[in-house]
KOLMAR-817970 format. One line per 8 residues: number of its first residue (from 1); their letters; for each residue x, y, z of N, C-alpha, C. Coordinates in steps of 0.1 Angstrom, whole numbers, plus 5000, padded with zeros to 4 digits. Layout:
BEGIN
NUM) A) X Y Z X Y Z X Y Z; ...
***
This chain:
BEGIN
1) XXXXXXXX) 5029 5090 4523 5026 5078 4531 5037 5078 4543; 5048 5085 4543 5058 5084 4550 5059 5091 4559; 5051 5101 4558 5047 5113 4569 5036 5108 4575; 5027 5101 4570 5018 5092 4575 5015 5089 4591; 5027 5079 4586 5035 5063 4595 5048 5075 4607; 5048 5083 4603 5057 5092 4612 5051 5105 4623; 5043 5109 4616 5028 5112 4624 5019 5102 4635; 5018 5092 4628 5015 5077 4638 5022 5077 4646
9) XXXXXXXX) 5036 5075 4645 5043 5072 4653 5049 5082 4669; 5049 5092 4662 5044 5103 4670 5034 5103 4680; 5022 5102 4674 5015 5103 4685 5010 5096 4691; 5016 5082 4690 5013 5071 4700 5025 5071 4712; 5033 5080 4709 5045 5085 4720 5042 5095 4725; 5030 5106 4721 5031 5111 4730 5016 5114 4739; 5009 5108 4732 4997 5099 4739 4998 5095 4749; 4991 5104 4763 4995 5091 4775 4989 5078 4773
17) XXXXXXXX) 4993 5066 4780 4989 5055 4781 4978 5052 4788; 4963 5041 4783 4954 5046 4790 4955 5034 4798; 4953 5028 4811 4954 5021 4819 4940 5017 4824; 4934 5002 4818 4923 4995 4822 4926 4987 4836; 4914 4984 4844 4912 4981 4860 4916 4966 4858; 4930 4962 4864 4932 4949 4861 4934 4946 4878; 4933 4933 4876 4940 4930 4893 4953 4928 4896; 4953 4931 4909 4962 4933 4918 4964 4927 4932
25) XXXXXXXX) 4977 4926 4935 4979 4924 4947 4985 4932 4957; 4982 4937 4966 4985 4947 4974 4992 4939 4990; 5002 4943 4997 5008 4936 5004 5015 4950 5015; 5009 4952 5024 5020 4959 5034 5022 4956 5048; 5032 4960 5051 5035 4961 5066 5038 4975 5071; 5032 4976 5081 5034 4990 5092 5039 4989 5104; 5052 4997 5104 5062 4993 5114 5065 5004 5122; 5068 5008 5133 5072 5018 5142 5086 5013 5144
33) XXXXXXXX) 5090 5025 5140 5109 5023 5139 5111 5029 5158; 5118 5018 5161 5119 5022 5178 5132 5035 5178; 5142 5036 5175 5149 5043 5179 5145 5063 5174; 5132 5059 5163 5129 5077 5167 5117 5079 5171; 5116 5089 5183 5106 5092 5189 5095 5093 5186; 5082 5083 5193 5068 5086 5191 5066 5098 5188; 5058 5106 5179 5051 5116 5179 5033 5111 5180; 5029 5118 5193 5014 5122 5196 5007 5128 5182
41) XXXXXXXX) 4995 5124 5180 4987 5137 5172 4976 5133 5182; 4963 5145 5174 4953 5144 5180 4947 5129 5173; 4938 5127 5182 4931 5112 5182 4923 5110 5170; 4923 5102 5165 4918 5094 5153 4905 5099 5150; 4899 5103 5143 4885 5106 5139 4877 5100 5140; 4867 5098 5142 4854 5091 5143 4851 5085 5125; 4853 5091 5120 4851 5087 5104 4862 5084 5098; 4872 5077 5101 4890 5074 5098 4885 5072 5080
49) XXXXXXXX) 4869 5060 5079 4872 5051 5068 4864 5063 5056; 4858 5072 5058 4852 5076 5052 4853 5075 5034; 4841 5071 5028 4845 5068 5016 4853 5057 5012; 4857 5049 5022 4871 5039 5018 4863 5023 5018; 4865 5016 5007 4858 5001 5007 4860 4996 5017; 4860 4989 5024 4864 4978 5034 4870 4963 5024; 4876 4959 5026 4882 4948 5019 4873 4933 5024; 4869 4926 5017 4863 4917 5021 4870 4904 5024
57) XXXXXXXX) 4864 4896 5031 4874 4881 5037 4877 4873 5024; 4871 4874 5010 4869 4870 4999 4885 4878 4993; 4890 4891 4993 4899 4895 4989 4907 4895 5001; 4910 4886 5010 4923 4889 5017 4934 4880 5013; 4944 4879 5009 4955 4867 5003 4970 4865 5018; 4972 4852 5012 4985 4853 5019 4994 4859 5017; 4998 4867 5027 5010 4872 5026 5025 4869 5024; 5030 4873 5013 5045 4868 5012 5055 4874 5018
65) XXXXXXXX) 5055 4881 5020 5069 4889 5030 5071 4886 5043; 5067 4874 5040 5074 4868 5058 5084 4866 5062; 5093 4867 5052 5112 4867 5054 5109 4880 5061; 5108 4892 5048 5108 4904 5059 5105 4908 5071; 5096 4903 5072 5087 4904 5085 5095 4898 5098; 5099 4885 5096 5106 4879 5102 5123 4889 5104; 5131 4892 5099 5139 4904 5093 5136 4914 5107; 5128 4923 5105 5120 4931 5114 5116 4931 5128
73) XXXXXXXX) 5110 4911 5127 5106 4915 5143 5124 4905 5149; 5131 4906 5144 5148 4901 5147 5153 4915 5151; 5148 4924 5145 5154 4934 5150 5148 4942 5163; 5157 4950 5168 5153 4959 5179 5148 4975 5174; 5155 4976 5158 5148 4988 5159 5137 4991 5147; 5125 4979 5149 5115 4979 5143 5106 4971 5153; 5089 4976 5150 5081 4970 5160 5071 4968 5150; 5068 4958 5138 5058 4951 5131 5046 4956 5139
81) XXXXXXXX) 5035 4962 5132 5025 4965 5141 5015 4960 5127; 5013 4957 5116 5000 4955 5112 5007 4942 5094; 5005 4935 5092 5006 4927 5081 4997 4922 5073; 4992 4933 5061 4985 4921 5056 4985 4922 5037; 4979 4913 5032 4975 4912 5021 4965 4911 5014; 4964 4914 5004 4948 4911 4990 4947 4916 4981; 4937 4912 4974 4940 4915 4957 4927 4928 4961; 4930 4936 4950 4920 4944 4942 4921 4952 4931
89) XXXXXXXX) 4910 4955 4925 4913 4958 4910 4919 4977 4913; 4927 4980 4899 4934 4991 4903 4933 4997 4888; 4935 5009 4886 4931 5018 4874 4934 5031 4873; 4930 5038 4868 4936 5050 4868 4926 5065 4875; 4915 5051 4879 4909 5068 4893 4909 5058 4903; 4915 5070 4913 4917 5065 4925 4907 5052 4933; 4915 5044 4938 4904 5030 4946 4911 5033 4961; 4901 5038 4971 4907 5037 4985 4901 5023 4992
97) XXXXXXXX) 4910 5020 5004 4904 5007 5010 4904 5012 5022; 4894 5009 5031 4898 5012 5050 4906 4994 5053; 4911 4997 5063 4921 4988 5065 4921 4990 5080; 4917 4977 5088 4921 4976 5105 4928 4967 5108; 4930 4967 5125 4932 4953 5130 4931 4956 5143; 4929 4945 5152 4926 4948 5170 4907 4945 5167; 4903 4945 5176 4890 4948 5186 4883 4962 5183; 4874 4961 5178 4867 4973 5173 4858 4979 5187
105) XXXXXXXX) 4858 4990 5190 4855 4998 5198 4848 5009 5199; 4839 5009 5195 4826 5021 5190 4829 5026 5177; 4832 5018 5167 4838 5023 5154 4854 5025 5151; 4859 5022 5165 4877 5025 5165 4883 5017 5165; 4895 5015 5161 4905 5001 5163 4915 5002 5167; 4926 4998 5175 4942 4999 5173 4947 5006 5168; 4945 4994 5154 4954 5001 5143 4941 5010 5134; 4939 5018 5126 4933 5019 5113 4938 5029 5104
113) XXXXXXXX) 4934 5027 5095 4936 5037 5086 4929 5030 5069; 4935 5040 5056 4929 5041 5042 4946 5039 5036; 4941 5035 5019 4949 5032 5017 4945 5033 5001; 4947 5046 4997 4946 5053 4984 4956 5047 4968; 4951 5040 4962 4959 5034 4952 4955 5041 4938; 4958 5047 4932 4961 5052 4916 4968 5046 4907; 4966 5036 4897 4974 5033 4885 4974 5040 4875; 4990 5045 4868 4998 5049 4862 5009 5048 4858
121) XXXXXXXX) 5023 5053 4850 5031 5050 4850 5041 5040 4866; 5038 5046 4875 5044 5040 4890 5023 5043 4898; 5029 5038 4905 5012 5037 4916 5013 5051 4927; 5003 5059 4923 5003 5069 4933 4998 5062 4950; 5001 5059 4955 4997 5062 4969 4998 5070 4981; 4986 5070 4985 4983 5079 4996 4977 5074 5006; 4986 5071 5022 4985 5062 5030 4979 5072 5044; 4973 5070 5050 4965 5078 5065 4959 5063 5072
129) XXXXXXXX) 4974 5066 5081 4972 5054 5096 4972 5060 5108; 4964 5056 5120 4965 5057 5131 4971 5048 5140; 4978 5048 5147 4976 5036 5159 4971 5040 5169; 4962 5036 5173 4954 5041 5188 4959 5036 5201; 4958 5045 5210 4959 5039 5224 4943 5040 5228; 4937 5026 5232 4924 5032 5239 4922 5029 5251; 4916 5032 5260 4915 5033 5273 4902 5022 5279; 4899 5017 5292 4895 5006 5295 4876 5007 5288
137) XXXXXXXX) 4871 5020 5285 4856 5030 5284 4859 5026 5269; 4869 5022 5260 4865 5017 5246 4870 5031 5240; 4874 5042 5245 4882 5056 5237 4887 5058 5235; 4895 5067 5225 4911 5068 5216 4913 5078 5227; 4922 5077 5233 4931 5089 5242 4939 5093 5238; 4951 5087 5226 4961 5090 5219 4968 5083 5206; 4969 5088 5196 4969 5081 5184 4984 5087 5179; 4992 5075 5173 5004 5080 5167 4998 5079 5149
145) XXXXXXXX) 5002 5088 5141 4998 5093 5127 5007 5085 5116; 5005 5082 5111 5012 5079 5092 5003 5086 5081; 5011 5097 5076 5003 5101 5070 5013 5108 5054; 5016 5100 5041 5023 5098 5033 5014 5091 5017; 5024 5101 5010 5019 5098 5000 5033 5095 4993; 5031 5087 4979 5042 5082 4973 5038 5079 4956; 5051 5079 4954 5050 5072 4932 5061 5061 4939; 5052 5048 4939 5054 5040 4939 5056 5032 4926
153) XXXXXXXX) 5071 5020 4923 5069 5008 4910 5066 4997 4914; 5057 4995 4902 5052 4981 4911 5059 4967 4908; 5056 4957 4918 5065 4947 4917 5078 4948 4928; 5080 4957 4932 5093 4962 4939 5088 4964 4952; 5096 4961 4966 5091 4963 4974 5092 4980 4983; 5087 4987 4986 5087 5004 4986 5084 5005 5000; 5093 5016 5002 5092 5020 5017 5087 5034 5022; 5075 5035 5029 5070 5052 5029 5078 5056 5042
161) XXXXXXXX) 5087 5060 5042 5092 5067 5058 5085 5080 5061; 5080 5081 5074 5074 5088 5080 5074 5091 5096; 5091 5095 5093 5095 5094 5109 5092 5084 5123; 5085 5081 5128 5085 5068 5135 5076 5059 5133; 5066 5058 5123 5061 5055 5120 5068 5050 5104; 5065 5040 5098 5068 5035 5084 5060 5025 5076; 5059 5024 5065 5053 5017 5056 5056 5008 5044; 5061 4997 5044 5063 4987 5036 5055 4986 5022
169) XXXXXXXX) 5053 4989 5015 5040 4984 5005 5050 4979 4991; 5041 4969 4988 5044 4958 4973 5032 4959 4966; 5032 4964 4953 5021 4962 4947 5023 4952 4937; 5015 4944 4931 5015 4930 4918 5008 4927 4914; 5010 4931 4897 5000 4927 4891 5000 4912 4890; 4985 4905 4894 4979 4892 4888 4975 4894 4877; 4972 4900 4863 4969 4898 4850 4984 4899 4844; 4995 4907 4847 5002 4908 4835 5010 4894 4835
177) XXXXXXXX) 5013 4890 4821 5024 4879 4817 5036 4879 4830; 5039 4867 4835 5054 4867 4840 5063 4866 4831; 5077 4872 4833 5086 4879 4828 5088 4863 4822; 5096 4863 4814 5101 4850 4804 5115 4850 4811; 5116 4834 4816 5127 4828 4818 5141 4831 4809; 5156 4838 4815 5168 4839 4804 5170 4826 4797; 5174 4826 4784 5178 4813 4776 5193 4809 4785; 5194 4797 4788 5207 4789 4790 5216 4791 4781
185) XXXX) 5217 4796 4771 5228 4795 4762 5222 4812 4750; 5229 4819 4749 5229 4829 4741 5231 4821 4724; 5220 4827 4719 5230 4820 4705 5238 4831 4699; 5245 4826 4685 5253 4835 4679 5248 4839 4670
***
């Protein structure tokens, strides 16, 4: 019986953990650090979202990091270019979202890009942003890139650097219990 319960115990340690789609809240900011130089890529694809949900007006939330934010646009060597937040459910096969902002322009935007979330022990993400320059004809002439992947923990606020370009992301769960308040007094 003792080899049993020891056997059990075993292999629930070394069992990965299987991770059911709970919700979430997703929160970033995308910033252009002014002091290192733009890098050009070639222009944004015609299909940026391919595959990626679009987030609906139903999942967009307010955003909390407006200290930060605030923080950022105080500074000179940050340029806040996109803020936003929303819940969506998260699990252990990949959920991408397309994600814009600006004036859409034959399928193009300012800003766009995807936003690849994996739950697991930390959150795999895999981030692909553009910022577009378009021209008065509605066409990308020049796009600066973010293009970063990460093992993110969630709850924590995480930073993707990506040379002049950068990425803020917070991820939160809405299902799990909040943490329990410290007791005022320790007993003995």
């Amino acid at each position: 019986m003792r080899l049993f319960r020891s056997l059990t115990l075993l292999m629930t340690l070394v069992t990965p953990t299987a991770f059911a789609d709970d919700l979430y809240q997703v929160e970033m900011i995308l910033v252009r650090q002014n002091a290192v130089p733009a890098i050009v890529s070639r222009a944004a694809p015609e299909d940026w979202a391919a595959g990626a949900k679009l987030i609906g007006a139903d999942s967009l939330r307010t955003p909390s990091l407006n200290g930060e934010v605030e923080k950022l646009t105080a500074s000179n060597d940050y340029t806040v270019l996109l803020h936003k937040a929303w819940q969506q459910n998260l699990g252990e096969n990949a959920s991408k979202v397309a994600i814009s902002d600006g004036q859409e322009q034959y399928g193009q935007f300012p800003i766009e890009g995807t936003l690849s979330l994996k739950l697991g022990r930390f959150t795999d993400v895999d981030a692909d942003f553009w910022v577009n320059q378009i021209d008065t004809n509605g066409m990308v002439t020049a796009s600066e890139r973010l293009k970063q992947e990460s093992h993110t923990k969630n709850g924590q606020l995480n930073f993707l650097d990506n040379g002049h370009l950068g990425l803020l992301i917070k991820i939160t769960s809405l299902t799990a219990p909040a943490p329990r308040p410290a007791p005022d007094e320790i007993p003995d």
